[in-house]
VORO-212295 format. One line per field, with one value per atom (N, C-alpha, C): residue in three letters; y, z, x. Coordinates in pm, 1 decimal, padded with zeros to 6 digits, always signed. Each point is the difference from the previous one (the first is absolute). Layout:
N
residuo <- [ALA,...]
y <- [Y,...]
z <- [Z,...]
x <- [X,...]
end
This chain:
130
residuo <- [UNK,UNK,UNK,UNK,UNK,UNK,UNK,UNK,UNK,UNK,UNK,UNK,UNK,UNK,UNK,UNK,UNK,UNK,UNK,UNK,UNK,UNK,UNK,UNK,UNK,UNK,UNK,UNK,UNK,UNK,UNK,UNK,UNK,UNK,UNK,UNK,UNK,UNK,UNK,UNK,UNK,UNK,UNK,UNK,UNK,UNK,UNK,UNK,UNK,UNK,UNK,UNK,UNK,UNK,UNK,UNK,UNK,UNK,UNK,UNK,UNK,UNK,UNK,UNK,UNK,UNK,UNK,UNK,UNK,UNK,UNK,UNK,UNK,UNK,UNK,UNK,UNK,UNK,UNK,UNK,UNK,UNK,UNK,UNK,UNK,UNK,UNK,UNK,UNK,UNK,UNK,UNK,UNK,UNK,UNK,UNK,UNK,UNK,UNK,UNK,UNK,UNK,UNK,UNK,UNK,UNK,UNK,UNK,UNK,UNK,UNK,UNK,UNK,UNK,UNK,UNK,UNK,UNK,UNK,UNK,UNK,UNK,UNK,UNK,UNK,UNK,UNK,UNK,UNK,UNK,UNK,UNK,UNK,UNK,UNK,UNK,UNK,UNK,UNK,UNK,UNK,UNK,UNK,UNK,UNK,UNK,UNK,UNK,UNK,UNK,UNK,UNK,UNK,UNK,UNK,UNK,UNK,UNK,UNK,UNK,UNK,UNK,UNK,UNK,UNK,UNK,UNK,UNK,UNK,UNK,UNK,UNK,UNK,UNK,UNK,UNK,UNK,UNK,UNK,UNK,UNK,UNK,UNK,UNK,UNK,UNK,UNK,UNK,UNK,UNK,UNK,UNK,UNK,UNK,UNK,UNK,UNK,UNK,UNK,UNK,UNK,UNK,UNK,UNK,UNK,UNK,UNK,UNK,UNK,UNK,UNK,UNK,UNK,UNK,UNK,UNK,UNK,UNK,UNK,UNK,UNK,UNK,UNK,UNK,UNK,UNK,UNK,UNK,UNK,UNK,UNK,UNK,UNK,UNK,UNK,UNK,UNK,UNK,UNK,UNK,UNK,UNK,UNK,UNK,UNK,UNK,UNK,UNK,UNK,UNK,UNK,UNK,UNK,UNK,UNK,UNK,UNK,UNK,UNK,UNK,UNK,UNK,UNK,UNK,UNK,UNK,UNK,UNK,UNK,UNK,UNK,UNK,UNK,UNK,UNK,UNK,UNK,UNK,UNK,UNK,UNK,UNK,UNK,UNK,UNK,UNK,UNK,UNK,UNK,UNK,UNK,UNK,UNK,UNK,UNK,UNK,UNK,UNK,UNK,UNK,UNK,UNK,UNK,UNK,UNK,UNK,UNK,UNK,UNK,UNK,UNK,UNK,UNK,UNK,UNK,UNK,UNK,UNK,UNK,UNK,UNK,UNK,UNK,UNK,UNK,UNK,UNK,UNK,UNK,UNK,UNK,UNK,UNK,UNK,UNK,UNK,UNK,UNK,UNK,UNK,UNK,UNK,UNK,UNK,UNK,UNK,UNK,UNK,UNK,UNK,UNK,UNK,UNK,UNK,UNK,UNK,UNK,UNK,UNK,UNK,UNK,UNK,UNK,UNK,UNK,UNK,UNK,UNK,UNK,UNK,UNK,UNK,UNK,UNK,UNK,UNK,UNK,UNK,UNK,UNK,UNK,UNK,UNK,UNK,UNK,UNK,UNK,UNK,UNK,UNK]
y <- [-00117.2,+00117.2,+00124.1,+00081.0,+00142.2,+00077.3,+00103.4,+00094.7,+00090.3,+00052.2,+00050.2,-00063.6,-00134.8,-00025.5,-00070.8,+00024.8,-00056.6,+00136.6,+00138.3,+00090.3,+00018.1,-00025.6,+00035.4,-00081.7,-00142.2,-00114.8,+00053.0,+00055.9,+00053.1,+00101.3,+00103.5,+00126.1,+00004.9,+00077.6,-00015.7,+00072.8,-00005.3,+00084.3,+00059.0,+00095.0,+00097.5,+00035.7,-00073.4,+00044.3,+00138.5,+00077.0,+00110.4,+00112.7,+00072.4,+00125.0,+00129.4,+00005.0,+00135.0,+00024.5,+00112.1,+00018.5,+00040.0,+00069.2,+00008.9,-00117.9,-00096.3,-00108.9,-00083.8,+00026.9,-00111.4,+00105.3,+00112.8,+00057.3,+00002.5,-00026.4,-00011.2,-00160.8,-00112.7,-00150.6,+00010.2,+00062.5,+00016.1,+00060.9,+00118.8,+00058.3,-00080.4,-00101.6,-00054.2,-00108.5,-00044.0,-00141.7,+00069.3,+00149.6,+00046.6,+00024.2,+00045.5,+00009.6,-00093.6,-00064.3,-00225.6,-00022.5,+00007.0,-00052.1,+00060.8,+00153.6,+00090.5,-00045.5,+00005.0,-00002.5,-00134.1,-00092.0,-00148.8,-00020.3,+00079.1,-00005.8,-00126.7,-00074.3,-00090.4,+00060.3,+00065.0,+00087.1,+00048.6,+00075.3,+00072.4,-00076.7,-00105.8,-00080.5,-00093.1,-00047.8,-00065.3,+00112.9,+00150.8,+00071.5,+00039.1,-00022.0,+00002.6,-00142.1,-00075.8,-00078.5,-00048.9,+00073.9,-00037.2,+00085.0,+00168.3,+00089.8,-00073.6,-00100.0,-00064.1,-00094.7,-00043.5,-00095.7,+00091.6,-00065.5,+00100.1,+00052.9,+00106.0,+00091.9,-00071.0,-00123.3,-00071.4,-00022.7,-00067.0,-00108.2,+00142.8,+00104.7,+00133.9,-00018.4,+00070.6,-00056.1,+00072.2,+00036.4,+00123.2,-00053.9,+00095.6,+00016.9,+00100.8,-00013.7,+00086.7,+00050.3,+00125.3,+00086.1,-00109.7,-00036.9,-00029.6,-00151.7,-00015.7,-00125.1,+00064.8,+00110.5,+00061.9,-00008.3,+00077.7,+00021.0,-00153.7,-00116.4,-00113.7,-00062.1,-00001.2,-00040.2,+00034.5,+00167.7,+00080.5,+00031.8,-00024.9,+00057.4,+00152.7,+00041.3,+00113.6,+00030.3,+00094.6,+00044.5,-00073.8,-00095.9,-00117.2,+00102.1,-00015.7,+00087.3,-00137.4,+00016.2,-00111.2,+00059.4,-00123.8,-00026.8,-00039.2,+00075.9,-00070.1,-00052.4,-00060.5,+00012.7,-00022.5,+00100.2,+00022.4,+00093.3,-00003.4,+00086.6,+00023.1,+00088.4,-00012.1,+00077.8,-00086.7,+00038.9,+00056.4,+00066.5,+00087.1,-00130.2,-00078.0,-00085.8,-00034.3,+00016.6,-00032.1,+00158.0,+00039.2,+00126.9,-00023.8,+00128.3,+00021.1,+00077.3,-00085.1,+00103.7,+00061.9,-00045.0,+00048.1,+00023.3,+00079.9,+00049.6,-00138.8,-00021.5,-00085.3,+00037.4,-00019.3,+00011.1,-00076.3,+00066.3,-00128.4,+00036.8,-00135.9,+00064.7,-00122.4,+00074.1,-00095.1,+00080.4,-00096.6,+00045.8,+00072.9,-00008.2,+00066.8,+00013.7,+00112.3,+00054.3,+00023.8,-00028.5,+00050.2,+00113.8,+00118.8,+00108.8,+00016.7,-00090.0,+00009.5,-00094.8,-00109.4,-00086.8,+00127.2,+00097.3,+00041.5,+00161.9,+00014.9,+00081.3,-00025.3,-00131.3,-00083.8,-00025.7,-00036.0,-00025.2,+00175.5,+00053.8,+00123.1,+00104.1,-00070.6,+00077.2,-00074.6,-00109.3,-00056.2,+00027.9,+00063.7,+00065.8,-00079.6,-00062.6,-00137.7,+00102.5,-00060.3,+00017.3,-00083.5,+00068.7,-00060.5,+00027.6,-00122.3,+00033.6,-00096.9,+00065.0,-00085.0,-00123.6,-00121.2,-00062.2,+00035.2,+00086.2,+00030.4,+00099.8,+00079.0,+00074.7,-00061.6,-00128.3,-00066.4,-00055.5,-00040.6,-00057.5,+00070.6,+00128.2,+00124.8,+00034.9,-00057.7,+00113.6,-00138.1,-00129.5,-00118.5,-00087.5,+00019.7,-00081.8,-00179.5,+00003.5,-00147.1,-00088.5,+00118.6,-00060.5,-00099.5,+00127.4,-00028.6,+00030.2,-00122.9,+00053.4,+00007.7,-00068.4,-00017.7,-00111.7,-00032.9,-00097.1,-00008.8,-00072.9,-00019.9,-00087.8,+00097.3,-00061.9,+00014.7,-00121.1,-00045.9,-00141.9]
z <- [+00000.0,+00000.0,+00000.0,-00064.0,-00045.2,+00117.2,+00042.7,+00093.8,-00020.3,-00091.1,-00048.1,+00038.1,-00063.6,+00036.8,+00122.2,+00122.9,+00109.0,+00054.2,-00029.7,+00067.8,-00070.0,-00154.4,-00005.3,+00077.4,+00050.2,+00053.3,+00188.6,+00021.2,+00116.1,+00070.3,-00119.2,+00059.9,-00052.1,+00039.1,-00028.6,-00101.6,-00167.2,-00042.4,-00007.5,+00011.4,-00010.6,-00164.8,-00042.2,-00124.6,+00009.7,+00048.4,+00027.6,-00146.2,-00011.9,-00061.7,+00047.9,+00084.0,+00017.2,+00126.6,-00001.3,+00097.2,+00141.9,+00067.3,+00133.5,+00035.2,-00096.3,+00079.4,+00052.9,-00093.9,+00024.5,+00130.9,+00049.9,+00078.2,+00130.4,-00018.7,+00094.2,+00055.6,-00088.8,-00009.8,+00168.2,-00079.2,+00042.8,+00149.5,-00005.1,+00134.7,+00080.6,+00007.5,+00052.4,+00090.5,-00156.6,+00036.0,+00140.7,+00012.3,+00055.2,+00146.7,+00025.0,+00087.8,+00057.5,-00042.1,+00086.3,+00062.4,-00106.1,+00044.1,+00140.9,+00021.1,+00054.2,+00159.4,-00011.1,+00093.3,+00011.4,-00048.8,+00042.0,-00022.8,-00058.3,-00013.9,-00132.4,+00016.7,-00166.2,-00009.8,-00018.8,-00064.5,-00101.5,+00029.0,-00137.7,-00137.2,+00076.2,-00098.3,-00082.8,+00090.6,-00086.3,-00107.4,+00046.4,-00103.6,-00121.2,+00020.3,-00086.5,-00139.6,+00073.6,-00052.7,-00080.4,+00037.1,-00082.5,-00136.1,+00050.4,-00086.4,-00145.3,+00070.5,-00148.2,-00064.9,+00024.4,-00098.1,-00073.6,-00103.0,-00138.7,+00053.1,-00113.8,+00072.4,-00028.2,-00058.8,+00014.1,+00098.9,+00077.5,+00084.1,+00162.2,-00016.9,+00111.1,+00060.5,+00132.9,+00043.3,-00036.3,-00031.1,-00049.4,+00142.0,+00086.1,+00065.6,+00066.7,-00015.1,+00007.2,+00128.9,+00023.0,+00117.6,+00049.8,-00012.2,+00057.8,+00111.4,-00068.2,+00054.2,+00160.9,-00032.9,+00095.4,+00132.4,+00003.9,+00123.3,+00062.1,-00064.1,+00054.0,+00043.2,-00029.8,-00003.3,+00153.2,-00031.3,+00056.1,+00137.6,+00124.3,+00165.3,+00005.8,+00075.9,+00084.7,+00051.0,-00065.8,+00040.3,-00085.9,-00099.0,-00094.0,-00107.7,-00074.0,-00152.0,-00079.7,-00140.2,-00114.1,-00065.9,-00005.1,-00102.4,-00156.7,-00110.6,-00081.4,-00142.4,-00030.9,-00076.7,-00110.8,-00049.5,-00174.8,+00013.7,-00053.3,-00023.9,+00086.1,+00081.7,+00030.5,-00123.4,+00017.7,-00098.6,+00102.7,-00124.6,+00080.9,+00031.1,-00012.0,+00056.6,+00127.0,+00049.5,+00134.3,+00043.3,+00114.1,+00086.0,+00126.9,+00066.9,+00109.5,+00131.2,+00092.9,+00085.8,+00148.8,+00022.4,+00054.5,-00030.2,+00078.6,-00051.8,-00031.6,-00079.6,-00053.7,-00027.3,+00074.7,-00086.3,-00084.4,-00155.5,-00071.3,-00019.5,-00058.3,-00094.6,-00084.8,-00123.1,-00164.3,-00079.0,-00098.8,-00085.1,-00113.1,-00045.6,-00054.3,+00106.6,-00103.9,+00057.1,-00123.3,-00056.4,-00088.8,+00099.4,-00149.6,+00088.0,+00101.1,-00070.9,+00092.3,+00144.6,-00016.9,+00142.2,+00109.1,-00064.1,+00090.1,+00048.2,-00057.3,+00058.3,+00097.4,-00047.2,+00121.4,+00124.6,-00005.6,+00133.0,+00016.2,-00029.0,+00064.3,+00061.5,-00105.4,+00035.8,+00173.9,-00001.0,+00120.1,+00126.8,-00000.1,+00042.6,+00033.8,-00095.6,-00015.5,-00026.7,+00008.8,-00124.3,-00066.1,-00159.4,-00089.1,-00015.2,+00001.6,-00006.4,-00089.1,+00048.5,-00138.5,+00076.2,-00040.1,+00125.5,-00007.3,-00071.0,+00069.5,+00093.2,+00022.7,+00086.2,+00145.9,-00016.7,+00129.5,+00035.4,-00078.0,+00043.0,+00034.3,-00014.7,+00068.7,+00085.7,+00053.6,+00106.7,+00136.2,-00071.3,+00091.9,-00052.2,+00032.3,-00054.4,+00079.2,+00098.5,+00093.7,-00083.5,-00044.5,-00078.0,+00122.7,+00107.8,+00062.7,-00021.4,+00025.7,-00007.1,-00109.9,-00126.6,-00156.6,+00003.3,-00094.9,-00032.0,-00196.5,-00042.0,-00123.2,-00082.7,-00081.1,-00036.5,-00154.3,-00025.5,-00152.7,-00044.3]
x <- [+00083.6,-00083.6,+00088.4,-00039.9,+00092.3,-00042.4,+00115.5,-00066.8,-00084.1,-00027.3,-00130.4,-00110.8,-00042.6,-00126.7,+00048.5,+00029.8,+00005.1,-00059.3,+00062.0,-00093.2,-00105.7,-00032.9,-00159.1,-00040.2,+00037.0,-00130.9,-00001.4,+00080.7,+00015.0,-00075.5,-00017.4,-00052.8,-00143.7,-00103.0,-00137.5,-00014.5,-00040.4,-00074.5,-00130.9,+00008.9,-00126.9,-00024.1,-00139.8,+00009.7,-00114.8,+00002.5,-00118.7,+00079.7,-00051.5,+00055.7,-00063.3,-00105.0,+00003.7,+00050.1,+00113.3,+00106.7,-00092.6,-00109.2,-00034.0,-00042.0,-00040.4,-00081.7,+00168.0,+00102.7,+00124.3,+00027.8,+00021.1,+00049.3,-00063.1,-00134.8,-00128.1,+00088.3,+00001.6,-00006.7,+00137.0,+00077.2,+00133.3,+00053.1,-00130.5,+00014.9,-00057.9,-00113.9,-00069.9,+00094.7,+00052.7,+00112.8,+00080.7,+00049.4,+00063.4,-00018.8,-00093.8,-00114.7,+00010.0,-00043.1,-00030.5,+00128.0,+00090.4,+00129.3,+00046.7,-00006.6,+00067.9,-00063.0,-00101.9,-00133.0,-00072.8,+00071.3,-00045.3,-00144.9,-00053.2,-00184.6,-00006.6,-00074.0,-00039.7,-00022.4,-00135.8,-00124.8,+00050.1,+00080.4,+00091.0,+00044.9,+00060.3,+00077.1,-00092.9,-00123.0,-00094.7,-00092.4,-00033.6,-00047.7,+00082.8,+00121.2,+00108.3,+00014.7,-00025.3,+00022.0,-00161.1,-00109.2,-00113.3,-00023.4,+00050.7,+00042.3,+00115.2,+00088.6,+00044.2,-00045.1,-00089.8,-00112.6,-00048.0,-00023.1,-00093.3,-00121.1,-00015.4,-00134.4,-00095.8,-00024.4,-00145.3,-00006.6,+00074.4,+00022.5,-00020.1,-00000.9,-00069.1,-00049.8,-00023.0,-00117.6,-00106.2,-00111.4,-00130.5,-00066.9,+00003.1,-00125.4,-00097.9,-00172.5,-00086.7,+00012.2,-00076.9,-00009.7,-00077.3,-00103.9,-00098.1,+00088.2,+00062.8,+00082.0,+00114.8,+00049.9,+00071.3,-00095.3,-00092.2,-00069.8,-00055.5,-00031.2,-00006.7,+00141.7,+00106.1,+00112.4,+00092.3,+00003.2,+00059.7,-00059.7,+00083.5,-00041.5,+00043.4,-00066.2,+00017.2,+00153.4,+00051.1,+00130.4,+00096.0,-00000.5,+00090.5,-00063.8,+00119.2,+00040.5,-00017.0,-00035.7,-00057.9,+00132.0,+00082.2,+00088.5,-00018.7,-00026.3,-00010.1,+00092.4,+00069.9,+00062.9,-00003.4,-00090.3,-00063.4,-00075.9,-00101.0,-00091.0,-00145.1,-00050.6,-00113.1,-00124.3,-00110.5,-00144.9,-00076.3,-00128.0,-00118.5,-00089.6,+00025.4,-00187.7,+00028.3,-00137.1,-00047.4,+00030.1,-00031.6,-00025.1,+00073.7,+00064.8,+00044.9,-00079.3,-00050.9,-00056.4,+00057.4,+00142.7,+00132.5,+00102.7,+00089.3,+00093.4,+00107.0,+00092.0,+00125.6,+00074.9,+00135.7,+00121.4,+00063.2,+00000.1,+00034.5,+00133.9,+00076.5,+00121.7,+00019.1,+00029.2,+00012.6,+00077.5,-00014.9,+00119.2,-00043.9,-00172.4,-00072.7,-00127.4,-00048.9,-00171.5,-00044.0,-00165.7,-00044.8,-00068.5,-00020.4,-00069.3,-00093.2,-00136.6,-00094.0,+00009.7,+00095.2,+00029.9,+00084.6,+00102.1,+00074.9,-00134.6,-00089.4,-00142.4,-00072.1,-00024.8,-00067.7,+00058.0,+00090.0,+00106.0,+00024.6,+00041.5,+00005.8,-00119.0,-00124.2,-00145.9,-00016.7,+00013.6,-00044.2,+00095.1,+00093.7,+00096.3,+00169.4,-00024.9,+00103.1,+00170.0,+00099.0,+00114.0,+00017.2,+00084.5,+00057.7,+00109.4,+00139.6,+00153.4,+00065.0,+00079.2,+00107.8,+00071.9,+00069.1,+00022.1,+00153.1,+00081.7,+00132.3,-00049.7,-00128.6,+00012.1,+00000.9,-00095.0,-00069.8,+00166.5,+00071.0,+00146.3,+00072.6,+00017.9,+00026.7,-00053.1,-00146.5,+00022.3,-00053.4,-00036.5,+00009.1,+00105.3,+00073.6,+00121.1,-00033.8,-00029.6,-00005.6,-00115.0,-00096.0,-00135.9,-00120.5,+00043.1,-00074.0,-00169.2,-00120.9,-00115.1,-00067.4,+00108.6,-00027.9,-00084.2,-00089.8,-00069.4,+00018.2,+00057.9,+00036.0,-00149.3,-00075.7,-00126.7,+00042.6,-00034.3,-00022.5,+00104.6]
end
């Protein structure tokens, strides 16, 4: 075996191309590591599966899911179906418009999840839905 392909088989590729999601992927990896949290490292690592393979999930699903005081992890995309009639903190990696309305009409937040890894690094209180 050549040393070349001893480090391609070695090191992980990332076949992503758009550079925040690899930098997002990356800080995450970083995060976990630093701070011993999985949480990180497993949203990291779902973020590199293909975007079919996402998770999509509805509002309406958050508020059954999600306790009082636990932030909804999501790692893909949240949708508008179903209704919110408390506040939620979500964080994903997308929002369509009218899902990130709803969660905010009901007096919810919507974040980004390098922010939630920034500012809960332990990932304490996360609930990872989808």
């Amino acid at each position: 075996m050549s040393q070349e392909s001893e480090s391609m088989s070695q090191k992980r590729v990332l076949r992503k191309t758009d550079p925040q999601l690899i930098a997002l992927v990356e800080s995450l990896r970083t995060v976990g590591r630093e701070q011993g949290s999985p949480i990180w490292r497993d949203i990291a690592s779902r973020l590199e599966r293909p975007a079919r393979l996402w998770a999509e999930v509805n509002v309406g699903k958050l508020e059954d899911v999600v306790r009082d005081g636990e932030t909804a992890v999501v790692p893909g995309k949240v949708l508008a179906a179903g209704h919110v009639s408390r506040p939620v903190t979500v964080a994903a990696y997308k929002f369509s418009a009218t899902a990130r309305d709803k969660v905010t009409a009901a007096g919810g937040k919507c974040i980004s999840l390098g922010e939630l890894a920034k500012t809960n690094n332990k990932g304490a209180k996360c609930r990872i839905v989808g």
